[in-house]
C-alpha positions in Angstrom: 0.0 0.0 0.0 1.4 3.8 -0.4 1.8 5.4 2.4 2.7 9.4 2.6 5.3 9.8 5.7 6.7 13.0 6.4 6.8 14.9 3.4 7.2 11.7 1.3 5.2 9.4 -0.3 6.7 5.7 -0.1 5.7 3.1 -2.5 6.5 -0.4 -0.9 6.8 -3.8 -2.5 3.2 -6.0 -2.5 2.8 -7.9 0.9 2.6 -10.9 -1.7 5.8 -10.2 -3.6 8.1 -13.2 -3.7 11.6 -13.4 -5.1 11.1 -14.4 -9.0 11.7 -18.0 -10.0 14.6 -16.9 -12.1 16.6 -15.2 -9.4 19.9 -17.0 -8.9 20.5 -18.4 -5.6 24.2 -17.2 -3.9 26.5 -19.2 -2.1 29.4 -18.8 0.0 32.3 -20.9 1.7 31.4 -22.9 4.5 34.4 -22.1 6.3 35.2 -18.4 5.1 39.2 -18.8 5.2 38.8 -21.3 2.4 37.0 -19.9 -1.0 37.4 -23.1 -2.7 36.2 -25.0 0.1 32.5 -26.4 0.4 30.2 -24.1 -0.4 26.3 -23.5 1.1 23.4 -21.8 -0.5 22.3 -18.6 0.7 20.0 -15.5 -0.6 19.8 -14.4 -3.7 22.1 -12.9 -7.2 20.2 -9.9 -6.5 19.7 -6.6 -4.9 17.5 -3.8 -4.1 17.2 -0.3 -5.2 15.9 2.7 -3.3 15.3 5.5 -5.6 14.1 8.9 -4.7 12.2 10.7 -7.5 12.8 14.0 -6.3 9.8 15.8 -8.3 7.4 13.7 -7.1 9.0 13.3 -3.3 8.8 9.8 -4.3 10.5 7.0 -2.5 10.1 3.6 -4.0 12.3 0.0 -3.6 13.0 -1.8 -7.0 14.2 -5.7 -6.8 16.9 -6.1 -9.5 18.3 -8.7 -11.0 21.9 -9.7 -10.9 22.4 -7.2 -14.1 21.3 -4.5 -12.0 18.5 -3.4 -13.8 14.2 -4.2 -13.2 12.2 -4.5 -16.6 12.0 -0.7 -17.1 16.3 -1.0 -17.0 18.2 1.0 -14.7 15.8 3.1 -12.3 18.0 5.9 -11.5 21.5 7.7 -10.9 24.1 7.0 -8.4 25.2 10.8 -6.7 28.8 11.1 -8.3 30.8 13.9 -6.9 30.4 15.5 -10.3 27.0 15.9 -9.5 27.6 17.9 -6.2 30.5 19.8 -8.1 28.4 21.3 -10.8 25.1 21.6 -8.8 23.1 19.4 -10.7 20.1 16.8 -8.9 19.2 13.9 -10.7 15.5 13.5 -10.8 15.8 10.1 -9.9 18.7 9.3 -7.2 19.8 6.0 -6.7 20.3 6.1 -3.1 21.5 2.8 -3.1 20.3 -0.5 -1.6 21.4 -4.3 -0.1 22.5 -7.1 -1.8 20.7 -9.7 -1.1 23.3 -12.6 -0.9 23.7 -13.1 2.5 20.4 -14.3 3.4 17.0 -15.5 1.7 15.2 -13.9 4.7 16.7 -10.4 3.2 14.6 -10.7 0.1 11.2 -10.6 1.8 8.9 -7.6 1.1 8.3 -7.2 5.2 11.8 -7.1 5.2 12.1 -4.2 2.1 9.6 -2.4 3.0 10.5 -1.6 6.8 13.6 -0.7 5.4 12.0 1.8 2.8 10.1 3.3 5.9 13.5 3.9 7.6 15.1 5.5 5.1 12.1 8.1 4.6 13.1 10.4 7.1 16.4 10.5 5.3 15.2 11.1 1.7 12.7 13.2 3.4 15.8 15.5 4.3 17.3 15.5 0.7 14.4 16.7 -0.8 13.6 19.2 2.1 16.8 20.6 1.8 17.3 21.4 -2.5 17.8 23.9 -3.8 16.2 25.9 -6.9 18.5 27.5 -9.9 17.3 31.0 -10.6 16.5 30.7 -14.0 16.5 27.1 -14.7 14.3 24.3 -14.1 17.4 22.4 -12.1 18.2 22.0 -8.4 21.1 22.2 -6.6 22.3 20.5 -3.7 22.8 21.9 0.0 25.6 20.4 2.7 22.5 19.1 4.2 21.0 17.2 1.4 24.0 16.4 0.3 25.0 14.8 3.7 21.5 13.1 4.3 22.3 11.3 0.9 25.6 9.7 1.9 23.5 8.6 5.2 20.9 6.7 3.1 23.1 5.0 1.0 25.8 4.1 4.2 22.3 2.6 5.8 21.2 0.8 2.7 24.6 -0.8 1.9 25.3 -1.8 6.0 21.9 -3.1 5.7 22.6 -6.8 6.1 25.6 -6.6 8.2 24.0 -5.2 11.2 25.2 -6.7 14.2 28.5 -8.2 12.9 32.2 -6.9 12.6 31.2 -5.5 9.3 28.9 -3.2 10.4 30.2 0.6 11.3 28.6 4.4 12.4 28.1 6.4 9.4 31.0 8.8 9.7 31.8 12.3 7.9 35.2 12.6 6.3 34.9 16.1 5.0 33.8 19.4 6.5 30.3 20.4 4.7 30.1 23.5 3.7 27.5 25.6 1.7 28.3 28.0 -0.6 26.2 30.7 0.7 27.7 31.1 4.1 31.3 30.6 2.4 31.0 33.5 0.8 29.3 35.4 3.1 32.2 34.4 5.4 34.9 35.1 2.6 33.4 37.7 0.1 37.1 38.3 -1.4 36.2 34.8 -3.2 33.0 36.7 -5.3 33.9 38.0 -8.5 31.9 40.7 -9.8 32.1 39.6 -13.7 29.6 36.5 -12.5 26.7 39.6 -12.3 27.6 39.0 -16.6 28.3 36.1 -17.0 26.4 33.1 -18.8 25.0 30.1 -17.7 28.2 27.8 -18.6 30.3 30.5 -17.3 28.7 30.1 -14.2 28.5 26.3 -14.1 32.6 26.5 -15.2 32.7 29.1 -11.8 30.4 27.0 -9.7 33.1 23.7 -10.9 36.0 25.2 -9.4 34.8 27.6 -6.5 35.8 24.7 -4.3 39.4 24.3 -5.4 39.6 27.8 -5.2 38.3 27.5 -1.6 41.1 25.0 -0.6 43.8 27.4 -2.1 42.5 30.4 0.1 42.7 28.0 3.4 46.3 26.9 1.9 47.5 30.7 2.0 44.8 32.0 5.0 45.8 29.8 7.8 42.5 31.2 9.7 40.3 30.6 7.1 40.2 26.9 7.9 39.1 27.8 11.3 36.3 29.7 10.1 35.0 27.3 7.7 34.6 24.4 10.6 32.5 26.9 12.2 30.1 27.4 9.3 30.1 23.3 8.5 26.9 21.5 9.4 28.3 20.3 12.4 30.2 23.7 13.4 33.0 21.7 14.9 36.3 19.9 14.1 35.8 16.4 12.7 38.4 13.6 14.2 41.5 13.0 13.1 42.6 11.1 10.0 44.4 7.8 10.5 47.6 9.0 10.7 47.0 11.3 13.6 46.4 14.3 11.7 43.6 16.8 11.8 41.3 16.9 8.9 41.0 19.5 6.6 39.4 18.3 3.8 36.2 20.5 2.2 33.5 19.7 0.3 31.2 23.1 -0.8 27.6 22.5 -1.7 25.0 25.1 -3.3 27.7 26.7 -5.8 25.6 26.8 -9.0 22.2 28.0 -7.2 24.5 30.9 -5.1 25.8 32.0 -8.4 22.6 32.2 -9.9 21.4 34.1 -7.4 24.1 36.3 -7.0 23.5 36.7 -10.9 19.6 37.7 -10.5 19.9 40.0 -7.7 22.9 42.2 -9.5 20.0 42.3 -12.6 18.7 45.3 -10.5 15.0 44.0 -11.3 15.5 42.5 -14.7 15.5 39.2 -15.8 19.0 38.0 -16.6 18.3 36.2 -20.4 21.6 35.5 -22.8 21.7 37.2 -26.1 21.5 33.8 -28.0 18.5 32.8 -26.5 16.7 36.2 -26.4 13.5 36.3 -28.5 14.9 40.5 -30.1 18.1 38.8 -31.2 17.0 38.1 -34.3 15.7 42.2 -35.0 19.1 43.1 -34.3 20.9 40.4 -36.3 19.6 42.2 -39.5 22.3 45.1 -38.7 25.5 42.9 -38.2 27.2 42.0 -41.6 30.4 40.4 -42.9 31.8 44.0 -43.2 30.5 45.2 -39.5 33.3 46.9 -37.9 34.1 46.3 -34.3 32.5 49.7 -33.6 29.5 48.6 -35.5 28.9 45.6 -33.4 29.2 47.1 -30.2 26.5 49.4 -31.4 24.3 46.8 -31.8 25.2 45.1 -28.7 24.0 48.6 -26.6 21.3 48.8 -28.7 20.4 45.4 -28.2 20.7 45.6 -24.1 18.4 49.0 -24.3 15.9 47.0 -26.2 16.1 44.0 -24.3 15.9 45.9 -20.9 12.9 47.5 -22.0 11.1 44.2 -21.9 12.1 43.5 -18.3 15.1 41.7 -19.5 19.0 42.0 -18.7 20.8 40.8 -21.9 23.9 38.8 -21.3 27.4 38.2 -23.5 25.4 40.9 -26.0 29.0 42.0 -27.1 30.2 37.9 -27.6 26.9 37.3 -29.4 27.8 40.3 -31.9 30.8 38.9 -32.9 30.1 35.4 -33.1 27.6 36.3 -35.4 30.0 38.2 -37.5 31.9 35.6 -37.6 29.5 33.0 -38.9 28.6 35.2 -41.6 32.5 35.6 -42.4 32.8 32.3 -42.4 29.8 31.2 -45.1 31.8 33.9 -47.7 34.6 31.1 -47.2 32.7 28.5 -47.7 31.5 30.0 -50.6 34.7 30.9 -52.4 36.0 27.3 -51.4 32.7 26.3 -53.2 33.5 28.4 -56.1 36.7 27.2 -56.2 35.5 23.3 -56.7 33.3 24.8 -59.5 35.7 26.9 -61.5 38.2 23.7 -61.4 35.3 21.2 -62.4 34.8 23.5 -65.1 38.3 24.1 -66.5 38.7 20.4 -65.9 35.8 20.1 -69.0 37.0 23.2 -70.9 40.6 22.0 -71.1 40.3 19.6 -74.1 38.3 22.5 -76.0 41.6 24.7 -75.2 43.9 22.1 -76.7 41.5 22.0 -80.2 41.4 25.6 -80.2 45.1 25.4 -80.3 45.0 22.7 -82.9 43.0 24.6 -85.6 44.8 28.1 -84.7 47.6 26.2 -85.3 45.9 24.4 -89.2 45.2 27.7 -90.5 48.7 29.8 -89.8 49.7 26.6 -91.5 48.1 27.6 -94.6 49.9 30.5 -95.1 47.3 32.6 -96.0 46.7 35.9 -95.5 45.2 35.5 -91.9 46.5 38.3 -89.0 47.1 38.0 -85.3 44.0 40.0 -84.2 41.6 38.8 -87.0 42.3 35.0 -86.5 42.2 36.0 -82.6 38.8 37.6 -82.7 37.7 34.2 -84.3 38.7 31.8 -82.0 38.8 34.0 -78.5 42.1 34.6 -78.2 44.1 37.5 -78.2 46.3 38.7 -80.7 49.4 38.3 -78.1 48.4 34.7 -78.0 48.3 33.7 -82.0 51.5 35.6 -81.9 52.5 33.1 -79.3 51.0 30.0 -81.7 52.5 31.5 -85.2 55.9 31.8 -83.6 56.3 28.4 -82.1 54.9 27.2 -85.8 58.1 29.4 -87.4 60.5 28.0 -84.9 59.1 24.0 -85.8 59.6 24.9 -89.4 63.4 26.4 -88.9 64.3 23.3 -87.3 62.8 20.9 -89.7 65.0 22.9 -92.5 
């Protein structure tokens, strides 16, 4: 039955569900210090996968097969740290889920589903805790979410090991951080030309904000202590293994700060680039092969009047102006280079008229008649320079066969 808990609607397996007849049964050693000892039977070649559809604030558990996939194939995407990097949610996380091969009692929907009502509270937290892009129909994460998913999927994997020596406390090994309170803490770090910039530029800026985080702790040697404050925990985390004190970061909410930051320098107006601006194309009918620099910035202000008339701030107006030059430049050269395959394809057919021409220019100042240079040129479309050319090489043939 679905059941809504706390924000999040969970959709359990059937009470009736039973393992499908084609599951593979596991097995492992008998005495575990010998893998090629006798084996026993176990659970299952399978798993479970708890996915959280974060548009519908849907939490639902998916048996899979020993491929990894159900019938509608792989139900969602593992959170890589390229994902917290560039502030970007899957719609569906993978939050992870149990294997299944330790035990046949694992793979029984009481079983699943008390499991998928544990883990609510947790995806409850991710999706509470998102945040919107300014502009964009995408979500960003938050240290929060962020740290709520690494505690469902540390639950989900430990599942079956509770109780033995391989289960262990979910720990944090980096400092969580969001972006908004770095920044407010270290506003040397903002850089006014994101008010301008486009939406790559800011997901390049949103990329690297963190690296350039860890460089300012590197040369700040306060600026460490004032990011432990500001984690989620607000204090120092244990030491590493060796005996020294962490300092490893990880910064959430980068891409939605910078959005932000972007909308409220707009002063009002909506912050729109020039490519994707609905006026562009008015304006496009002023910027030619032959536009001069001066004439394309022109059209750029002109353009960002216009466009802030209409409630919008136009972005890279001046890049826009230029690339559009550019292209237009660039179909003259791919029209001379076409021109250039015609004109050969043509003298490539003209050439053997040429050499006939040449031939019968050649036949008649043979005859010794009374034809000149410029008459028998007019004739056959050549100049008089070039019969010239034709009667003297005919002289010089005749010399040497006397």
């Amino acid at each position: 039955m679905t059941t809504t808990t706390t924000g999040i609607t969970l959709h359990p397996l059937p009470d009736d569900w039973t393992p499908p007849a084609d599951w593979k049964r596991a097995s492992l050693p008998v005495d575990s210090e010998d893998s090629d000892g006798e084996r026993k039977l176990t659970g299952y070649e399978a798993g479970v996968a708890f996915v959280l559809d974060t548009e519908r604030r849907e939490l639902s558990a998916h048996p899979l097969t020993s491929r990894g996939t159900d019938s509608d194939g792989v139900p969602g995407d593992y959170v890589t740290y390229e994902h917290i990097s560039n502030g970007v949610v899957p719609p569906r996380i993978l939050l992870g889920g149990p294997r299944l091969n330790t035990s046949v009692d694992l793979a029984r929907p009481e079983r699943i589903n008390a499991l998928l009502e544990e883990v609510g509270p947790l995806a409850q937290e991710i999706a509470d805790n998102l945040l919107p892009v300014a502009g964009t129909t995408g979500r960003d994460w938050t240290a929060r979410a962020a740290d709520a998913q690494r505690a469902a999927a540390h639950l989900l994997e430990r599942y079956p090991y509770r109780g033995t020596e391989n289960d262990f406390p979910y720990r944090r090994p980096w400092y969580l951080i969001d972006a908004e309170a770095a920044l407010k803490a270290l506003p040397d770090l903002i850089n006014p030309a994101w008010a301008e910039a486009t939406d790559q530029q800011l997901q390049d800026a949103a990329a690297t904000l963190e690296t350039r985080l860890r460089q300012h702790c590197q040369t700040n040697t306060e600026t460490m202590e004032q990011l432990i404050l500001i984690s989620i925990t607000g204090t120092r985390l244990p030491d590493t293994g060796d005996g020294r004190p962490s300092t490893h970061i990880r910064l959430h909410g980068a891409r939605a700060w910078l959005h932000a930051y972007r909308l409220d320098q707009a002063a009002g107006l909506t912050p729109v680039e020039a490519t994707r601006w609905d006026g562009a194309a008015h304006h496009a009918l002023h910027i030619t092969d032959d536009s001069t620099d001066t004439d394309l910035a022109a059209v750029a202000r002109q353009a960002e009047r216009d466009a802030a008339a209409q409630g919008v701030k136009l972005l890279a107006a001046d890049r826009w102006a230029h690339t559009l030059r550019a292209d237009r430049r660039t179909a003259i050269r791919t029209q001379l280079t076409g021109l250039r395959d015609q004109i050969g394809a043509l003298e490539d057919q003209i050439k053997p008229a040429r050499k006939r021409r040449t031939v019968l220019v050649t036949r008649v100042l043979g005859w010794g008649e009374e034809d000149t240079d410029s008459g028998l040129g007019r004739s056959s479309g050549l100049s008089h320079t070039a019969v010239g050319t034709i009667r003297a090489s005919l002289d010089t043939t005749e010399e040497t066969n006397q």
